[in-house]
TORLUM-792416 format. One record per residue: x, y, z of N, C-alpha, C in turn; residue in one letter; residue number from 1. Coordinates in Angstrom, 3 decimals, decimal comma, always signed. Layout:
REM residues N
NODE    n.east   n.north      n.up   ca.east  ca.north     ca.up    c.east   c.north      c.up  kolmar  kolfi
NODE         X         Y         Z         X         Y         Z         X         Y         Z       a    NUM
...
END
This chain:
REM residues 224
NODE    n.east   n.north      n.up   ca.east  ca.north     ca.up    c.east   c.north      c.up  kolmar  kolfi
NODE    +0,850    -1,205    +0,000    +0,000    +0,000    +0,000    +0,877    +1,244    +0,000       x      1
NODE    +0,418    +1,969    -0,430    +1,107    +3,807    -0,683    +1,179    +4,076    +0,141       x      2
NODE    +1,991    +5,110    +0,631    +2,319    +6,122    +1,692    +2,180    +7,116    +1,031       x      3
NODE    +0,882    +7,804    +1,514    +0,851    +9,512    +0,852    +1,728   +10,389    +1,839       x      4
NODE    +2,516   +11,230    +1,131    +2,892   +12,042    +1,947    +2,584   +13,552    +1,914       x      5
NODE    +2,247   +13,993    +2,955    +1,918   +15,722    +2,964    +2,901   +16,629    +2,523       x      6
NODE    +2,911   +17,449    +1,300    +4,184   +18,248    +1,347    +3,900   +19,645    +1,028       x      7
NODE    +4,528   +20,066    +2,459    +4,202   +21,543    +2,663    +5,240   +22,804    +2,099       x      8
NODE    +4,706   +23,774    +1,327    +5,279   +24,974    +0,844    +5,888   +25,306    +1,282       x      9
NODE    +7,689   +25,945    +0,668    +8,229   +26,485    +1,062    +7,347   +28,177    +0,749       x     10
NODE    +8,006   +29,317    +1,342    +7,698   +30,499    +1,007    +7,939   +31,101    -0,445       x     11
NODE    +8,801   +30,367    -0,903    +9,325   +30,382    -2,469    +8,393   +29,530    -3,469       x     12
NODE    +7,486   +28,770    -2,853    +6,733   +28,080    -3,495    +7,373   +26,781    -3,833       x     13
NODE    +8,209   +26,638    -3,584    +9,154   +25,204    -3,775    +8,744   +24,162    -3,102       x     14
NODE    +9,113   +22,426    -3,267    +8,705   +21,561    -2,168    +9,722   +20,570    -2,767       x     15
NODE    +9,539   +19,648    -1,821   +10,371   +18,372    -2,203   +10,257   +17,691    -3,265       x     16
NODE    +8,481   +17,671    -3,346    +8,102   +17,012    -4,827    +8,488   +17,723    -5,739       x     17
NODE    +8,476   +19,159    -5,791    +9,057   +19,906    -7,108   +10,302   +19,293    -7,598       x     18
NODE   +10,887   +19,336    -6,389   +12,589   +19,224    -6,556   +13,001   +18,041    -7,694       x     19
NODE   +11,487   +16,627    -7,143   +11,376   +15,383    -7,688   +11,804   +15,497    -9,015       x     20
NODE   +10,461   +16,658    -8,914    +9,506   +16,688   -10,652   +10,811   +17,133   -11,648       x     21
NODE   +11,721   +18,100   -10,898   +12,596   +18,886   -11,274   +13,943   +17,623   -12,047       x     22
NODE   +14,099   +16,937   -10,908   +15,031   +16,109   -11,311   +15,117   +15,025   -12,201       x     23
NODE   +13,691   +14,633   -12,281   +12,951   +13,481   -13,269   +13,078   +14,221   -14,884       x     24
NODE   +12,841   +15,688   -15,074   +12,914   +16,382   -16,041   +14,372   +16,513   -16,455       x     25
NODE   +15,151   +17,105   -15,992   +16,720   +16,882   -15,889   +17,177   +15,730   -16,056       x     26
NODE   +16,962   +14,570   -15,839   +17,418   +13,211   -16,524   +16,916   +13,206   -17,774       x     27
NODE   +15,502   +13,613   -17,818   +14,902   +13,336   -19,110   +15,800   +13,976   -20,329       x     28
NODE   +15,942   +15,066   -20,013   +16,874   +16,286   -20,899   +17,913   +15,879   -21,188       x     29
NODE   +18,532   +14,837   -20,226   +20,074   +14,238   -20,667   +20,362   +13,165   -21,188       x     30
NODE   +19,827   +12,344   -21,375   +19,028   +11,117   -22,495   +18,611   +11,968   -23,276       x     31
NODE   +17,940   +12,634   -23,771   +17,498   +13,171   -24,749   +18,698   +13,650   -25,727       x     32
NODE   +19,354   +14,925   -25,365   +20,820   +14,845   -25,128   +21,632   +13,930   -25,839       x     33
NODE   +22,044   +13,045   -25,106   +22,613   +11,654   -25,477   +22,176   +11,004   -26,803       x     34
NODE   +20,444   +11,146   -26,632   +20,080   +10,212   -27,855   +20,612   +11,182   -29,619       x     35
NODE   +20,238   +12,450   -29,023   +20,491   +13,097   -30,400   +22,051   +13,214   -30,783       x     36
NODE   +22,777   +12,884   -30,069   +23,976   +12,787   -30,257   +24,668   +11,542   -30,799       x     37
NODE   +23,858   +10,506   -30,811   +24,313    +8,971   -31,146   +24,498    +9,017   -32,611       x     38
NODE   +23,973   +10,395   -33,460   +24,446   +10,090   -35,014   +26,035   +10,585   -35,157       x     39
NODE   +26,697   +10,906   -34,139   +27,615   +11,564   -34,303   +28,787   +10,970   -34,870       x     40
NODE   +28,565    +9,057   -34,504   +29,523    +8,406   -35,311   +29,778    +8,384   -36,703       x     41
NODE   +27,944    +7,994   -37,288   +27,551    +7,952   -38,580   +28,385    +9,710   -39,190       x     42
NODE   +28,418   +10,617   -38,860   +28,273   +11,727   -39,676   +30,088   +11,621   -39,710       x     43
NODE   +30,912   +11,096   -38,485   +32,412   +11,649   -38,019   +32,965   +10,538   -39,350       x     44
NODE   +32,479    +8,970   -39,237   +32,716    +8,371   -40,271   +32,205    +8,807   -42,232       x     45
NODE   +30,997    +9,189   -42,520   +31,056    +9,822   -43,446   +31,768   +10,860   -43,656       x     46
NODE   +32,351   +12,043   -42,802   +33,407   +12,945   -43,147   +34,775   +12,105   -43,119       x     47
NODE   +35,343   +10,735   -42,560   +36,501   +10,374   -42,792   +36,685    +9,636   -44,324       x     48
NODE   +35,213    +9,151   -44,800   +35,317    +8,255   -46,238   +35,333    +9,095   -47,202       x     49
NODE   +34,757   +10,348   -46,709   +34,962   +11,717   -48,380   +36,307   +12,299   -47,942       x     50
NODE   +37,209   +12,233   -47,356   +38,585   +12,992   -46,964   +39,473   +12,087   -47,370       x     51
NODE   +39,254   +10,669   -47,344   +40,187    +9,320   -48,367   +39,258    +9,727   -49,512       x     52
NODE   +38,480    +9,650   -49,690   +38,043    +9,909   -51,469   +38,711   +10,854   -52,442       x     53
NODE   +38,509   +12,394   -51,616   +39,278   +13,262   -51,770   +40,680   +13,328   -51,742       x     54
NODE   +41,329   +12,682   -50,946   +43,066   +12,823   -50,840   +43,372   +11,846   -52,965       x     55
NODE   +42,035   +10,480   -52,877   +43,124    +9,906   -54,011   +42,187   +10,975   -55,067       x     56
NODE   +41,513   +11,843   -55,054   +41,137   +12,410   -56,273   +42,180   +13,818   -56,625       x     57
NODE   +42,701   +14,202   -54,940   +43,864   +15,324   -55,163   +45,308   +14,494   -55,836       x     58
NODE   +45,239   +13,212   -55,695   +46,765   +12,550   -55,861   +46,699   +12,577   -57,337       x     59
NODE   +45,556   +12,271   -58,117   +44,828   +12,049   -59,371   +45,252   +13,134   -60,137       x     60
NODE   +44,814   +14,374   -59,342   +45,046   +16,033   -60,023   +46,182   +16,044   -60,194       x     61
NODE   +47,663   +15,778   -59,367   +48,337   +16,010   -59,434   +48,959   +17,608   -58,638       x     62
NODE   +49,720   +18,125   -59,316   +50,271   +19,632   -58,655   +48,844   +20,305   -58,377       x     63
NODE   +48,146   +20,514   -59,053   +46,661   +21,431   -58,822   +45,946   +20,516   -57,749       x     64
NODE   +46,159   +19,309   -57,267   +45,232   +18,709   -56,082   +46,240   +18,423   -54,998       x     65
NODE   +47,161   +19,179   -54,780   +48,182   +19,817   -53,618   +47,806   +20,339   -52,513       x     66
NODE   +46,943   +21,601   -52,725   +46,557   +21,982   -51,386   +44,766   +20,939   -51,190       x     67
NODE   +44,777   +20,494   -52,291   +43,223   +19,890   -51,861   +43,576   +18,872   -50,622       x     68
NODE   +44,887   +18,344   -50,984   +45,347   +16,967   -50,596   +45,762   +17,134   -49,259       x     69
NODE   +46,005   +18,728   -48,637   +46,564   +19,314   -47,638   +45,514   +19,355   -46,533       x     70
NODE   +44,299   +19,736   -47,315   +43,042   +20,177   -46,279   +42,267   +19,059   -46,113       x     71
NODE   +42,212   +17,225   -46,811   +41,747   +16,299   -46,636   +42,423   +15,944   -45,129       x     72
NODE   +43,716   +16,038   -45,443   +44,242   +15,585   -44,441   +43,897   +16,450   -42,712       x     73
NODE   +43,702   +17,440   -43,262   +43,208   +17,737   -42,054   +41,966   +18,033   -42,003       x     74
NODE   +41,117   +17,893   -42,687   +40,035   +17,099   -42,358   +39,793   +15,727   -41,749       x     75
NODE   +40,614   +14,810   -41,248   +40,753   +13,408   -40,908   +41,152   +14,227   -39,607       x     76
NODE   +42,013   +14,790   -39,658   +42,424   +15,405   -38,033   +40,850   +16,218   -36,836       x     77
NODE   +40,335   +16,501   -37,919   +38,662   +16,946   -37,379   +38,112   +15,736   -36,721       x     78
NODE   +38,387   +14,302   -38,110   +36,958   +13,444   -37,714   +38,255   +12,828   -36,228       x     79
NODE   +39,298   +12,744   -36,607   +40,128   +12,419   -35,160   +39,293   +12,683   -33,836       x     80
NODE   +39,294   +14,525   -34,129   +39,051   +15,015   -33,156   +37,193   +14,844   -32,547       x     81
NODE   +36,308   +14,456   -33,402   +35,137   +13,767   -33,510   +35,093   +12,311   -32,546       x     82
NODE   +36,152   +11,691   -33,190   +35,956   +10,243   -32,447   +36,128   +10,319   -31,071       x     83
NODE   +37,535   +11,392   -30,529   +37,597   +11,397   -29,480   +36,228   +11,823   -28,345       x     84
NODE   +35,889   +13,257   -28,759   +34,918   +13,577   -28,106   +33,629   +12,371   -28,360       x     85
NODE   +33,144   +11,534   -28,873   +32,228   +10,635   -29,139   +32,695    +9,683   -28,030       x     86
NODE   +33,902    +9,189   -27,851   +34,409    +8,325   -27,232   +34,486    +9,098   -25,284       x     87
NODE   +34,371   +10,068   -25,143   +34,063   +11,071   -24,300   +32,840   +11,132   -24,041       x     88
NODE   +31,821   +11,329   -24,651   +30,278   +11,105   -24,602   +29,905   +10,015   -24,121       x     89
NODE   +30,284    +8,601   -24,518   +29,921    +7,289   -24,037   +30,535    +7,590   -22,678       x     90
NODE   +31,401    +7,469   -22,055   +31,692    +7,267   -20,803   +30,814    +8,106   -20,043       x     91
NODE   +30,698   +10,105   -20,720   +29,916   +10,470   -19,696   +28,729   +10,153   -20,121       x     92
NODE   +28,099    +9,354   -20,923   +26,703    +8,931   -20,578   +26,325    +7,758   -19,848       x     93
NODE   +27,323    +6,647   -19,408   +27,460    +5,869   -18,454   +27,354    +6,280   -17,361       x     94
NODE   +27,644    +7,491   -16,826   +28,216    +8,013   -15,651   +26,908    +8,792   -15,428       x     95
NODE   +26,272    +9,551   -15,834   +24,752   +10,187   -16,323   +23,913    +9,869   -15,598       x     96
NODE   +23,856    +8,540   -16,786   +22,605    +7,349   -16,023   +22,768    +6,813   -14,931       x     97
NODE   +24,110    +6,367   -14,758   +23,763    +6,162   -13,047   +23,444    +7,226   -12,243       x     98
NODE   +24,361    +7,961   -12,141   +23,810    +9,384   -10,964   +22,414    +9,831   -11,534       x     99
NODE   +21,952    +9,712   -12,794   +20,523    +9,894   -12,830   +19,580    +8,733   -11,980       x    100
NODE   +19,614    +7,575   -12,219   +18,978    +6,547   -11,605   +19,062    +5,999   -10,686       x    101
NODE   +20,298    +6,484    -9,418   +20,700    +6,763    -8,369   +19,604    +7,787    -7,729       x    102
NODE   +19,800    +8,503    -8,248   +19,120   +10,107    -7,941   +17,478    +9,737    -7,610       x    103
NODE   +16,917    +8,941    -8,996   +15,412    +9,065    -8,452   +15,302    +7,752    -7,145       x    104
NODE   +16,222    +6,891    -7,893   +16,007    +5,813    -6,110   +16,013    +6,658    -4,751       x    105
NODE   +16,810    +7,569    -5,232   +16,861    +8,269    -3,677   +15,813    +8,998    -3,335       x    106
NODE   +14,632    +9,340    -4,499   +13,804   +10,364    -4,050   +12,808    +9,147    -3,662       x    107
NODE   +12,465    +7,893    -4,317   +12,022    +7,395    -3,648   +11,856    +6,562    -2,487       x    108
NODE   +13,422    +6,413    -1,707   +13,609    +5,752    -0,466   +12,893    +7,206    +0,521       x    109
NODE   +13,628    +8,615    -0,005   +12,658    +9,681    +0,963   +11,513    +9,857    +0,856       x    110
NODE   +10,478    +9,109    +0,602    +9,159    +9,170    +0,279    +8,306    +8,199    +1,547       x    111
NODE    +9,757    +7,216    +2,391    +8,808    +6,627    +3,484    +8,521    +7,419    +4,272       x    112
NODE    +7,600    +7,589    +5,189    +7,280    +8,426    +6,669    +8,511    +8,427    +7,818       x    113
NODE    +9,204    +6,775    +8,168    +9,872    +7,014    +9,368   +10,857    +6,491    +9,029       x    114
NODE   +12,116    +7,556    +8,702   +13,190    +7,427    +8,447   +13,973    +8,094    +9,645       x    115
NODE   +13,337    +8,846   +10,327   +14,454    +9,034   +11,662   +15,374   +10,031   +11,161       x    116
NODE   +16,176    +9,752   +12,233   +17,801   +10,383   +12,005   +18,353   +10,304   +10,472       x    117
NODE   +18,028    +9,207   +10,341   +18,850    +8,636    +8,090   +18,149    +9,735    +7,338       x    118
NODE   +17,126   +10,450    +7,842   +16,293   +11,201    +6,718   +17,913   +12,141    +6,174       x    119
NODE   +18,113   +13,143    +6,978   +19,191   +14,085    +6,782   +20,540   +13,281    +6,331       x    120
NODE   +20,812   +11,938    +6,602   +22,086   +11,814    +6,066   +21,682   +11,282    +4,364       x    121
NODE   +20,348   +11,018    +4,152   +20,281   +10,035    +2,910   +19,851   +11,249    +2,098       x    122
NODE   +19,179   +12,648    +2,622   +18,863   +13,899    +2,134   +20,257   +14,410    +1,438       x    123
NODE   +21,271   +14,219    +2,283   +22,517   +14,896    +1,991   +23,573   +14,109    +0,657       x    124
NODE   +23,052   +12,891    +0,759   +23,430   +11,828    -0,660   +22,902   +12,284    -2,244       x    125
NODE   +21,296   +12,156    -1,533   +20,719   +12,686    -2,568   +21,341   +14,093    -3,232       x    126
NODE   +21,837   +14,952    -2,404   +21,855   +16,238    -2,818   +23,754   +16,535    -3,268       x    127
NODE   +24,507   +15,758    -3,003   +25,437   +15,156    -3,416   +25,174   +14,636    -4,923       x    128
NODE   +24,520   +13,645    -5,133   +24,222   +13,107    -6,766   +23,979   +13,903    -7,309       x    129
NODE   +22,865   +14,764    -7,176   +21,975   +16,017    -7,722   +23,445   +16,663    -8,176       x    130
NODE   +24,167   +17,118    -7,603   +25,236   +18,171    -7,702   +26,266   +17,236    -9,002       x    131
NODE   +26,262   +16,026    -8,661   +27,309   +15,365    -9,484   +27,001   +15,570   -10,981       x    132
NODE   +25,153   +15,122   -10,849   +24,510   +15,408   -12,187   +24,763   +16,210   -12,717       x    133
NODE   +24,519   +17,244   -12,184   +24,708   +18,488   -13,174   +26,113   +19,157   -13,699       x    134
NODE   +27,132   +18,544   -12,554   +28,452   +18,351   -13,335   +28,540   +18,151   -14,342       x    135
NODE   +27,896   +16,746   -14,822   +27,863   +15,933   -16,153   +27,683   +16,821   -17,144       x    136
NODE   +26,543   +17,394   -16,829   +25,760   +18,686   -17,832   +26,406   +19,501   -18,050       x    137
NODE   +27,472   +19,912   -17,540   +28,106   +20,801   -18,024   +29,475   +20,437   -18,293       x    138
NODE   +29,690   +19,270   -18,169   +31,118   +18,458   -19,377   +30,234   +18,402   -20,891       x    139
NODE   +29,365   +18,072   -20,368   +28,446   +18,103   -21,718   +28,490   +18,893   -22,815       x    140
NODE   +27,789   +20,280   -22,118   +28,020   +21,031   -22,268   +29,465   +21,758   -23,337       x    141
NODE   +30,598   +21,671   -22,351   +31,773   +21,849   -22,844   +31,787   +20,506   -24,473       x    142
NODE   +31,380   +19,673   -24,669   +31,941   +18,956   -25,659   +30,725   +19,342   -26,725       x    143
NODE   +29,805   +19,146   -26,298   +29,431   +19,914   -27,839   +29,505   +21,700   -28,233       x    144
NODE   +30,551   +22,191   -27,640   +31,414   +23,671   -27,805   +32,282   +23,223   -28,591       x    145
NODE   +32,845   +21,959   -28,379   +34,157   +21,738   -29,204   +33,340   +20,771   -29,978       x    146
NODE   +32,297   +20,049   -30,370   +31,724   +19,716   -31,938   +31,432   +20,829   -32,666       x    147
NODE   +30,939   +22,125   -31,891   +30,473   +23,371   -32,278   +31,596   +23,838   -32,967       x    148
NODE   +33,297   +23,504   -32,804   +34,310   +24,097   -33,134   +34,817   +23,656   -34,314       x    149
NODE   +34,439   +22,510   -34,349   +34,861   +21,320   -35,343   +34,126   +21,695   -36,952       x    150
NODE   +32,881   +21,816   -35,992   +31,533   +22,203   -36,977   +31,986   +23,700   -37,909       x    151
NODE   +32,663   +24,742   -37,515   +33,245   +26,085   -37,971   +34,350   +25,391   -38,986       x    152
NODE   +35,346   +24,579   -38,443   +36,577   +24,519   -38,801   +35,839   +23,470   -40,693       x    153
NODE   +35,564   +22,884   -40,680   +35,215   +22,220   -41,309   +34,308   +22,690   -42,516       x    154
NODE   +33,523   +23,883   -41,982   +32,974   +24,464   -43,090   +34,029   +25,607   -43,805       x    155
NODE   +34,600   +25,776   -42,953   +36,277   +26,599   -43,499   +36,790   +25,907   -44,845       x    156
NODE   +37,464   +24,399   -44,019   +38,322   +23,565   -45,217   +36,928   +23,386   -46,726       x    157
NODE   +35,878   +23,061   -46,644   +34,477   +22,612   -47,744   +34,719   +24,055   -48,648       x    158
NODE   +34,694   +25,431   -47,939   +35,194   +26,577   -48,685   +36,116   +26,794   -49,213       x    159
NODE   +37,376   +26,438   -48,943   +38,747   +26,016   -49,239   +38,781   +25,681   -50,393       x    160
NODE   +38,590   +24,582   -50,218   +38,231   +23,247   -51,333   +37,354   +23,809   -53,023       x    161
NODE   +36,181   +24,599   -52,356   +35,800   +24,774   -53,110   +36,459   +26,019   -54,074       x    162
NODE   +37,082   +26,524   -53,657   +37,937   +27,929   -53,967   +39,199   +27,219   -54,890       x    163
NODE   +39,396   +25,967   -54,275   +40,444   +25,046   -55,005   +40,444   +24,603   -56,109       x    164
NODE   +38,768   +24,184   -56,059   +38,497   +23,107   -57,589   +38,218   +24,696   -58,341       x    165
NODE   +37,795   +26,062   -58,339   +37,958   +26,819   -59,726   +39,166   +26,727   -60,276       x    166
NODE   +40,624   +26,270   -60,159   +41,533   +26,634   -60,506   +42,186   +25,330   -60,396       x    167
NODE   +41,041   +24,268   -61,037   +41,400   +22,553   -60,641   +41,660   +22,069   -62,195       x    168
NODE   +40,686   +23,214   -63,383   +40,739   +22,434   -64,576   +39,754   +21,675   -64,748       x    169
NODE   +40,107   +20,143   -65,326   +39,280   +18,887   -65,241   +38,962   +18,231   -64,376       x    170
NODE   +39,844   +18,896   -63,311   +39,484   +18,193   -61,890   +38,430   +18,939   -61,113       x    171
NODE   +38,057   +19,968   -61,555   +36,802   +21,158   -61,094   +35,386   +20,192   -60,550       x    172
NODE   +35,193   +19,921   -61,448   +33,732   +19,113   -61,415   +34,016   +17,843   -60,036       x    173
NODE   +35,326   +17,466   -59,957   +34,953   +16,373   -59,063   +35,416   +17,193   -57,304       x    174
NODE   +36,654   +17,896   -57,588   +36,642   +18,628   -56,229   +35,436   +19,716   -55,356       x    175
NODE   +34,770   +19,871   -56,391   +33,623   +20,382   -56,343   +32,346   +19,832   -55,817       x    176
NODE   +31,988   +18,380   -56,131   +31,436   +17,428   -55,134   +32,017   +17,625   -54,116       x    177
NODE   +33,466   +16,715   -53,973   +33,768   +17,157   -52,373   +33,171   +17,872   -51,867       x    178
NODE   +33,441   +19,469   -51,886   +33,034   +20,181   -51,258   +31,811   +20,502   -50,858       x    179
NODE   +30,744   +19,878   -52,069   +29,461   +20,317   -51,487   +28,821   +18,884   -50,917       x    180
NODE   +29,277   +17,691   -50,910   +28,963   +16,772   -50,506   +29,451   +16,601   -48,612       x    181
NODE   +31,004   +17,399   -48,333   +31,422   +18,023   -47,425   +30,169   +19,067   -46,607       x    182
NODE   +29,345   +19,677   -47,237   +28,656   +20,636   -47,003   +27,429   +19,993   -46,446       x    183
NODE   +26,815   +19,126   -47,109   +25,799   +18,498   -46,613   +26,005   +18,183   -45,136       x    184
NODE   +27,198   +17,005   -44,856   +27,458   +16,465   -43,713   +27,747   +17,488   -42,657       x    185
NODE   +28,218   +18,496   -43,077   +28,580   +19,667   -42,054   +26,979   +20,187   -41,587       x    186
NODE   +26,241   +20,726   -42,580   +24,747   +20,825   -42,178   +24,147   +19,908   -41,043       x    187
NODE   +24,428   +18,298   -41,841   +23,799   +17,152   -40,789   +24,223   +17,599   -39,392       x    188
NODE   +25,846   +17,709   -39,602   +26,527   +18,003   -38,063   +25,630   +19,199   -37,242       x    189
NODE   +25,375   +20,164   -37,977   +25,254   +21,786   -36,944   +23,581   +21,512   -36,857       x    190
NODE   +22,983   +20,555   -37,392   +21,439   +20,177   -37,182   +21,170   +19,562   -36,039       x    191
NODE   +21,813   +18,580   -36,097   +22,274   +17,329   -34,610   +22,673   +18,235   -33,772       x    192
NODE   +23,787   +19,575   -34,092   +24,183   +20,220   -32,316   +23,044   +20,740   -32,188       x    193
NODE   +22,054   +21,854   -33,083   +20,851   +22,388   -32,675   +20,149   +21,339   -31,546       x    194
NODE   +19,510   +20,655   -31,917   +18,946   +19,806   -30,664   +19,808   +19,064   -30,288       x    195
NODE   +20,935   +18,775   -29,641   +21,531   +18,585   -28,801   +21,542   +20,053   -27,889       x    196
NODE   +22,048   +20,706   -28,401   +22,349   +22,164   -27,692   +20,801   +22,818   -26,521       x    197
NODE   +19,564   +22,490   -27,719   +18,532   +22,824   -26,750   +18,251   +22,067   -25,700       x    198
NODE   +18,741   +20,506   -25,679   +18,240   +19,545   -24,320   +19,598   +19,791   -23,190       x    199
NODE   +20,486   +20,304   -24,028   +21,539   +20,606   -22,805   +21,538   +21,932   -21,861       x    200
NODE   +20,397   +23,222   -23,423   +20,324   +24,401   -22,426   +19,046   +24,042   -21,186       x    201
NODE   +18,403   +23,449   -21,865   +16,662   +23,068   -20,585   +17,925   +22,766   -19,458       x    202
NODE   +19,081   +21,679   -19,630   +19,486   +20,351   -18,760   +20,073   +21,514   -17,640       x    203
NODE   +21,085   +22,223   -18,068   +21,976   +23,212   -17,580   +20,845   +24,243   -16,956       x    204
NODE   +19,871   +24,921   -17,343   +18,870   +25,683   -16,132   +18,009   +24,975   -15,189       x    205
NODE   +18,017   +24,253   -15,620   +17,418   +22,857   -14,590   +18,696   +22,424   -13,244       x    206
NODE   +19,539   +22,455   -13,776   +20,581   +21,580   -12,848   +20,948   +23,092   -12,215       x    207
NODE   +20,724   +24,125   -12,475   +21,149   +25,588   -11,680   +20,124   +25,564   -10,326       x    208
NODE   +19,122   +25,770   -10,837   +17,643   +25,897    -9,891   +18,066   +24,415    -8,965       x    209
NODE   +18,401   +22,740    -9,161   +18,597   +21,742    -8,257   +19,248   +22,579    -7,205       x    210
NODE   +20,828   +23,150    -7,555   +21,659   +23,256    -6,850   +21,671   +24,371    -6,151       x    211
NODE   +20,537   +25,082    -5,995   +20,289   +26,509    -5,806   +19,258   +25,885    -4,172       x    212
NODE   +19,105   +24,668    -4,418   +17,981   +24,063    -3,665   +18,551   +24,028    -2,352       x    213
NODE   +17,697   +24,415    -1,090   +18,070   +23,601    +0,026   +17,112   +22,442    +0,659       x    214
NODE   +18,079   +21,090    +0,254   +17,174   +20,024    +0,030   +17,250   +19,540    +1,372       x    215
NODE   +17,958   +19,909    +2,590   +17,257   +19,123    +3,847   +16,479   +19,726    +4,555       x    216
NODE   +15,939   +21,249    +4,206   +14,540   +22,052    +4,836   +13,486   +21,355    +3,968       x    217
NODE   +13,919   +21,480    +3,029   +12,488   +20,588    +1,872   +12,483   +19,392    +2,250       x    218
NODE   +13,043   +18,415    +2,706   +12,773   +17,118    +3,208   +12,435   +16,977    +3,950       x    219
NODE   +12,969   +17,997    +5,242   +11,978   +17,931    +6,494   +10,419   +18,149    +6,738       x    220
NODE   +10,592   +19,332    +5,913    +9,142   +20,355    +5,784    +8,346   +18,697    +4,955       x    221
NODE    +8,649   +17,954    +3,869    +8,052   +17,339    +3,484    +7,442   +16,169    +3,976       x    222
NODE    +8,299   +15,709    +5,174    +8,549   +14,616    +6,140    +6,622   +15,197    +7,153       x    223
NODE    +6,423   +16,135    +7,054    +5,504   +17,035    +8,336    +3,794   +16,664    +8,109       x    224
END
């Protein structure tokens, strides 16, 4: 059977259950997050198979596919820098989900009536995770700044390129794909940060207001 519990207003209008509601939303936002980010392999690998396409179509050109052959290559140094941060993402989304699913166990062990003395030490766990969470959110944060960077640098070299193939000859028409085939995937990329970017800004004002919280007056007051 349920245990209803009474939960009384702070003066701010705040309560424990908010805090719940608050934190259940904030996980939600970071899975969300996460999920829109899972194309990031698909797009880092399609920019590494047009940068080998491109290097043997600059080797092809000859002297005129020189600097093409210059900016493939560092284009591979981008999707480098892609894999890493991807490979960065998995761990902190391991790390996420637990302190997320940590987090709501804890709101529901504070949901019995007679917890005693443990209320305040298991209050203070909870509010510990809460804090860890939103750490996450803002490593997060920081890595899609640097896909965001990747995302600039990359539409740089596609311009490059394309500035390259006018003065390619017979090789015009094909360095010229590159570049706009380059262009597409760069789009895909800065589409994917758009919603990534919005579930991380909800995640990041969400995880401000947690930590802004004082969660062992709200537990008590909720305990009443």
């Amino acid at each position: 059977m349920n245990t209803v519990v009474s939960v009384k207003r702070t003066s701010s209008g705040r309560s424990f259950a908010a805090l719940e509601e608050s934190a259940n939303t904030l996980f939600k936002d970071c899975l969300d997050a996460f999920h829109a980010i899972g194309e990031l392999d698909e797009l880092a690998e399609n920019l590494r198979i047009l940068s080998l396409n491109a290097e043997l179509a600059a080797g092809r050109a000859g002297p005129k596919g020189r600097a093409v052959r210059a900016l493939t290559q560092y284009t591979r140094e981008l999707v480098n820098r892609l894999s890493s941060i991807q490979n960065e993402m998995r761990r902190l989304r391991e790390r996420t989900e637990t302190l997320g699913n940590t987090c709501l166990k804890d709101f529901e062990a504070l949901r019995a009536p007679d917890l005693g003395s443990e209320r305040e030490r298991m209050t203070r766990e909870l509010e510990q995770n809460i804090h860890a969470l939103t750490q996450s959110v803002e490593e997060f944060a920081n890595r899609t700044r640097f896909i965001g960077e990747v995302v600039t640098q990359s539409d740089s070299i596609a311009t490059n390129i394309a500035i390259e193939a006018a003065a390619a000859g017979e090789y015009e028409k094909e360095f010229r794909t590159v570049s706009d085939t380059m262009r597409r995937y760069i789009e895909d990329l800065r589409q994917m940060l758009e919603v990534v970017s919005d579930s991380v800004r909800k995640a990041l004002d969400r995880g401000r207001t947690l930590r802004a919280a004082d969660f062992v007056a709200l537990s008590e007051r909720a305990r009443g």
